[in-house]
N, C-alpha and C positions, 0 to 999 in steps of 0.2 A: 596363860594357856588359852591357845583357840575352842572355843567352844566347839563340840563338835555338831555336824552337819547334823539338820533334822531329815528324816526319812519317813513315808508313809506308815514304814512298822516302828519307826521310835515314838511317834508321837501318839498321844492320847487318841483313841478308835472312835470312843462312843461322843457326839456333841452334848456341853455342858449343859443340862436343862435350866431353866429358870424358872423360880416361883412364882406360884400368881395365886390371887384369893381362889378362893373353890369358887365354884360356877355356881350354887344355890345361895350362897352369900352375896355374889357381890355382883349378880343380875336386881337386885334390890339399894345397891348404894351407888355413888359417883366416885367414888377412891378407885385410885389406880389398881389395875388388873394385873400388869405384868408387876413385878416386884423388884426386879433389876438385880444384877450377881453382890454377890462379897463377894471380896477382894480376894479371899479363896479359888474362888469360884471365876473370876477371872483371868486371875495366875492360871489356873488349870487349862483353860479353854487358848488362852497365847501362848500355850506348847502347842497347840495344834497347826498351828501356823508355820510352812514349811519355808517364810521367807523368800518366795521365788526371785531369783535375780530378773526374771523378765515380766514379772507384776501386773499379768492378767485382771488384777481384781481393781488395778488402779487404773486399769483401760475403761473400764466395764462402770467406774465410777463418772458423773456427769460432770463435777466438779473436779475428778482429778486428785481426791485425797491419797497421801501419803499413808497406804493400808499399810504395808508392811512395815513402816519406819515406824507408826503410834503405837501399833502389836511388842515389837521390839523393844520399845523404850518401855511400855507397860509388864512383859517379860522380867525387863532388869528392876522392877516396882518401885522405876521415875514415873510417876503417874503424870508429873506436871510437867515433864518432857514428852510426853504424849500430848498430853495439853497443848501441849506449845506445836510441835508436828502437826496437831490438827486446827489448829489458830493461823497454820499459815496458810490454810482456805477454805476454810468454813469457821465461823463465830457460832454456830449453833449445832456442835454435836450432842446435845442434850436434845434437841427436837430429833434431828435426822435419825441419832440412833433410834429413836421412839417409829418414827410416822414414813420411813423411806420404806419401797421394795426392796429390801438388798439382795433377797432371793430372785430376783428379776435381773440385779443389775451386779454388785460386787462378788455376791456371795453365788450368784450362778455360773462363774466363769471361774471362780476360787480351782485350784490345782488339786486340793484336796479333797476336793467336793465329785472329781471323775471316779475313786472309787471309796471312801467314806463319805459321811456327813460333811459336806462346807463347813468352814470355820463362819463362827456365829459373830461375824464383822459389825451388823449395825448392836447387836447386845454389849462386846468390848467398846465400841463407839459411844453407847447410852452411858458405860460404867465412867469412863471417864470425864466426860460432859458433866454426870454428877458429884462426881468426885470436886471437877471447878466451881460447881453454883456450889455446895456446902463449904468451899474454902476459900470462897470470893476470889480466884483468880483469875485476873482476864490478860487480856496481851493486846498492850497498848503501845504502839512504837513512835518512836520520835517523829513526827509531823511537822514538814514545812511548808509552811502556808503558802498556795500557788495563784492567790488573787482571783479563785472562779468561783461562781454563783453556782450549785445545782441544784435542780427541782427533783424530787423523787415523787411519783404521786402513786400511792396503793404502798402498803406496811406488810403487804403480806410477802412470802418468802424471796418472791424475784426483786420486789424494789430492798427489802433488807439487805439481801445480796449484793445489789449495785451499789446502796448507799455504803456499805462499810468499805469498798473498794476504792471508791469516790475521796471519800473521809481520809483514806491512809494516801492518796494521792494530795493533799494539803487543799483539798477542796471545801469552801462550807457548805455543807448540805440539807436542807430541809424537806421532812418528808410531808407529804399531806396525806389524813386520812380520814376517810368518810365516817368512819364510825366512830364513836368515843372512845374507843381505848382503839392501842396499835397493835399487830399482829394479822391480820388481815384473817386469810381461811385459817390457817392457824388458830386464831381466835375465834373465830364464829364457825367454822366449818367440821371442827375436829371436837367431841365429848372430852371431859377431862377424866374420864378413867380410859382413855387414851395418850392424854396428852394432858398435864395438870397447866392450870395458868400459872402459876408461881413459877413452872420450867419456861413458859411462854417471857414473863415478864422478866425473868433472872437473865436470860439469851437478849430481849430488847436491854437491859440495863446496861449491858456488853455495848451494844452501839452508841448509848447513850454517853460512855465514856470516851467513843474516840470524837466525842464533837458533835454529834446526831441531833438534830433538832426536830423534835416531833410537834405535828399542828394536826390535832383532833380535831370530827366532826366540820370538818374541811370537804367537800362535794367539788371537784374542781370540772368545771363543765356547768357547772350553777353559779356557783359565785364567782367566780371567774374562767375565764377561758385558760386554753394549752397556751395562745398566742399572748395573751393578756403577763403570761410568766415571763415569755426571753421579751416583751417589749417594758410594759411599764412595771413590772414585778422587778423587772434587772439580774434575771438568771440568763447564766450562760450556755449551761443547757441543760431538758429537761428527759427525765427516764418514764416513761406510762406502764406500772406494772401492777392494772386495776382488777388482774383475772377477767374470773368469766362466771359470774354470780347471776346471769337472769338463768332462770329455770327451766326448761323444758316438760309442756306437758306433752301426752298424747293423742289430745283433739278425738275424744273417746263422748259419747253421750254422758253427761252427768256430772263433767266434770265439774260445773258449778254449783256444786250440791253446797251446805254446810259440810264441814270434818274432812274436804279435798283440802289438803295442801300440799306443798312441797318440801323434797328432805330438804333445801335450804333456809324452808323458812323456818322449818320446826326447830332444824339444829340452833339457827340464831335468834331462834328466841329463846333456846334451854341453854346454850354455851353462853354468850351476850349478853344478853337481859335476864338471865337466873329464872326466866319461868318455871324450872322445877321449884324453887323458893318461895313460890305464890300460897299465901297472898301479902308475903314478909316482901315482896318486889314486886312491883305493881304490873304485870305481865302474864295474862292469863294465858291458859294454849286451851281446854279446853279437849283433851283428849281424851277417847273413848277406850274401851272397855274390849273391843275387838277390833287389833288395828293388820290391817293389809299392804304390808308395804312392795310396791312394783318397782322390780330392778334388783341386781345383785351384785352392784359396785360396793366397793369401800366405804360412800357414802349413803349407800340402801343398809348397809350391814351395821353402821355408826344410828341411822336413822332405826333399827328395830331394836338394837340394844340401849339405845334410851328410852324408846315408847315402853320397853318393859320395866324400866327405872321409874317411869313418869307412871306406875301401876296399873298398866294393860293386862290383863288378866290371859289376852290370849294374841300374841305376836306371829304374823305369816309371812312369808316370804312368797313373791311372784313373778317368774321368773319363765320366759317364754323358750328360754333353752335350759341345755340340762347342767349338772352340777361341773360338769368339767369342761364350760363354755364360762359358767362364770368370775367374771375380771376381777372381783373382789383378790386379795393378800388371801391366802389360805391359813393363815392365823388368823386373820378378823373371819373367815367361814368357820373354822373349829372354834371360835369362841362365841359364835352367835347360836351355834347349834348344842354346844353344851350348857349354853342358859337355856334354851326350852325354846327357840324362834323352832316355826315349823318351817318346811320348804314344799313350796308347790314348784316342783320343776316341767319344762314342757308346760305351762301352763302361762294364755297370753289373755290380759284383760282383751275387753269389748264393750262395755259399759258398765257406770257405776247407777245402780237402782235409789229411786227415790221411797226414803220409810215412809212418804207420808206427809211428812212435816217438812221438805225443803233439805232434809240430812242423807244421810247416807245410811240406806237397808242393806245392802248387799253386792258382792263385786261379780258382776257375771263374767265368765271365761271361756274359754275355750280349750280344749287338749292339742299339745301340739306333737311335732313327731320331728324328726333332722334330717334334711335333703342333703344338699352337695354345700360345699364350702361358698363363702358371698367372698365380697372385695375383703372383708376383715379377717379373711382366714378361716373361720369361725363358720362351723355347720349353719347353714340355715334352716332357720323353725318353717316347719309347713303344716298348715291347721288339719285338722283330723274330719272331716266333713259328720254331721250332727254328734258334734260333743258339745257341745255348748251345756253348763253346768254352776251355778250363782253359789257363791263362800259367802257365809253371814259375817258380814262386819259392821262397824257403825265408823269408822275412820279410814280414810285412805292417805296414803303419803307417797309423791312421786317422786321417785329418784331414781331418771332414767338419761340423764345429762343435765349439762348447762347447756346456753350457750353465751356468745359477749354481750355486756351491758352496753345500752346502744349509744348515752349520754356522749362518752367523747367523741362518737362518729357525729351527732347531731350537732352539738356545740363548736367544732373545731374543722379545719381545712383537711387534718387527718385521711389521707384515702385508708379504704376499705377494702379487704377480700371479699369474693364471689360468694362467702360466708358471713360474711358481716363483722369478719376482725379487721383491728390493725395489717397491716401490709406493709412490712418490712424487706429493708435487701438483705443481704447476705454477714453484713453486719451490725444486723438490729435498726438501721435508720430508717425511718419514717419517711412520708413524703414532706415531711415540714423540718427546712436547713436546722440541726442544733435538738432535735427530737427522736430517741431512744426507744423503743420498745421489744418487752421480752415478757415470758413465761405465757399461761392461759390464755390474755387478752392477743395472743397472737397465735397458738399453737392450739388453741382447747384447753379443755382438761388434761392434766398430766400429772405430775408426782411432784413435791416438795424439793425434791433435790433438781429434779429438770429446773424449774423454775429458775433454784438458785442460780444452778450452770448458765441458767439464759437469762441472767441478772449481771452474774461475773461477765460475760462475755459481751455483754452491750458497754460496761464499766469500760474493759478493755479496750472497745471503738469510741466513745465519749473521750477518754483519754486521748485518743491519737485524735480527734475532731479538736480538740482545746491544745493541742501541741503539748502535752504532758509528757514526759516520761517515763516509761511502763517496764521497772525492775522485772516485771515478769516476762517481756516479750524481749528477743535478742533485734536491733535493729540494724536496718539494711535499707536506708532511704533512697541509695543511688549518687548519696554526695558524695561517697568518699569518704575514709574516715577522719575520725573526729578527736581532740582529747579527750582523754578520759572515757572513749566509747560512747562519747553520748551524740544524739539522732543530732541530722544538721540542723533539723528541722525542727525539732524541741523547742521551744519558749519556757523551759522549767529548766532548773538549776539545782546544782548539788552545791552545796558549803563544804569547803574542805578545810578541817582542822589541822595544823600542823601540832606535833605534841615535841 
């Protein structure tokens, strides 16, 4: 019998909640927050799912996943036929369910979402993804070796992306990475009652199966050049997916005080190098007692809720618009404000005071007010003429951007944007023949799954640069057709079994 049609009024109203520690608890530990469904509790939440034949949510996706066909299979509780749905383009929905906007992206365009709650896409995404790391399933497909060298450099989510795509195309692929362990912001960027490293490593073990070669603590722009890879290295071609890790201060008086740093150096040294585990890890941080943190991103909101882990006694937020200007997830703002982070909104440094001793006394401000909209959409702040007003703290932490690390514009032929990124065409290539570039280190800061998308899609033009053959794209080279559909123009080969 056909199942019948879901409708607005057949399916479940209210969205499935998820557990998470209480906010008095677990503002004091590093154990994950969110708790992730039973299997109950996921059955319940894939009724909601109306199935749309015209699949808005997989428009809306960067990558392209198959939302209604993983819902569907987890529906019928083939959980490893979801698995498998979502293995055929993304290796890591155990992170993306975690750390993506879906409310931004899948689950803002979702059908059900114009008059109930969205279906809660990146949470069934998360249940599954863990469902494979506890039963060690991955999806490994038969690979024929294609005779090409690739370089991957940068292990966070855009070179991950390329290289597994690289890998199923019968490539061999090594990635390089600056830090000692892989993962890139993933690893150093994200707290692990965010995002645990075990989910980090169980997702890299996944690449590590289809062939992936990882080379730690690798600086490529030091030890060797871009050029140094496709000439005496004997790579065929190379992917540059190093983000955008230099910091952004605000050229504010003071900034050189002791106890200024930045949310990325705090996060890698408490994510990275275990600094909260001091003095069991040789890695002090050295944080104070009243900390300030400016900006109210994803990474200002990750950077307060550790400073209260790392036992900050009193956590602020500063913030020169107001609460509904700021770009943080609105799950990381409800969850930084029922741990006890204050918010100074309207409220724009101007200097950080000296205690005395070379540290940080106090942050002076100003009150701000919201004029007409700027280039960003986004009200602009306009200062309040004498409000000027000093918040006692003894630490500051800025996280108010990146921008790109400047090493492979220095070290390499690489042109450069008016910004000081990579400068790509319209298919990821470089100005150097046989060199790829995607995610941050081209676009800014962006989202985890952007990245990926802009990992798959340079994959995609690498392949047509090597004459590969791309099961994913339909071809139309202008020869004419071919046996067996394949480009005239291919240099790759299918093996055909007779049985």
């Amino acid at each position: 019998m056909a199942a019948k049609k879901r409708t607005i009024r057949t399916i479940p109203r209210e969205r499935t909640p998820m557990a998470e520690q209480p906010a008095a608890e677990r503002a004091r530990n590093f154990r994950e927050v969110a708790c992730g469904f039973t299997l109950a509790e996921a059955l319940r939440e894939s009724e909601r799912c109306l199935l749309c034949p015209d699949e808005p949510c997989v428009r809306g996706c960067p990558v392209g996943i198959d939302i209604p066909g993983f819902i569907a299979k987890l529906g019928e509780k083939d959980i490893h036929g979801a698995f498998d749905v979502l293995s055929d383009t993304t290796l890591l929905p155990a992170i993306c369910g975690r750390v993506c906007p879906q409310e931004t992206q899948c689950e803002q365009v979702c059908t059900v979402g114009q008059t109930l709650e969205p279906v809660a896409i990146g949470r069934l995404e998360r249940f599954v993804g863990d469902a494979a790391i506890s039963e060690s399933w991955s999806s490994v497909p038969f690979i024929e070796p294609a005779g090409f060298k690739v370089a991957i450099v940068g292990s966070g989510p855009a070179g991950m992306a390329c290289a597994a795509d690289m890998a199923k195309a019968g490539c061999q692929v090594t990635v390089f990475e600056a830090f000692q362990q892989p993962g890139g912001v993933l690893r150093y960027g994200i707290p692990e009652f965010r995002l645990p490293n075990e989910v980090v490593d169980a997702e890299i073990a996944k690449l590590v199966r289809l062939g992936i070669t990882f080379r730690t603590n690798v600086l490529v722009g030091r030890l060797f050049t871009i050029e140094q890879l496709l000439t005496e290295m004997g790579f065929d071609a190379v992917f540059v997916g190093v983000g955008a890790g230099t910091p952004t201060f605000m050229d504010i008086p003071g900034e050189a005080l002791a106890r200024v740093v930045s949310a990325n150096e705090l996060l890698t040294r408490v994510n990275l190098m275990h600094a909260r585990d001091f003095p069991s890890f040789d890695t002090p941080l050295g944080i104070g007692k009243k900390v300030a943190v400016i900006g109210a991103g994803n990474t200002a909101m990750d950077a307060m809720r550790v400073s209260l882990r790392l036992g900050a006694e009193k956590v602020m937020c500063v913030y020169r618009r107001s609460r509904d200007e700021a770009p943080a997830r609105a799950e990381e703002l409800h969850h930084a404000e029922d741990e006890g982070v204050q918010f100074h909104w309207l409220t724009n440094p101007i200097a950080i005071l000296d205690d005395g001793s070379r540290g940080v006394g106090a942050l002076r401000c100003q009150r701000m007010e919201l004029g007409e909209p700027d280039a960003s959409g986004r009200r602009r702040p306009v200062a309040i003429a004498d409000s000027d007003f000093d918040l006692d703290c003894d630490t500051v932490v800025v996280a108010i951007g990146t921008d790109a690390n400047p090493i492979l514009g220095q070290t390499s032929g690489l042109a450069l944007d008016d910004r000081g990124y990579l400068a790509v065409d319209a298919d990821l290539a470089t100005s150097i023949d046989g060199v790829f570039a995607g995610g941050d280190i081209v676009t800014g800061a962006a989202t985890v799954i952007e990245a990926m998308g802009a990992g798959r899609r340079a994959a995609r033009a690498m392949k047509r640069y090597l004459g590969l053959v791309d099961s994913d794209v339909p071809y139309d080279d202008g020869l004419g057709a071919a046996p067996f559909g394949l480009s005239g123009s291919g240099r790759d080969y299918v093996r055909v079994r007779a049985v």
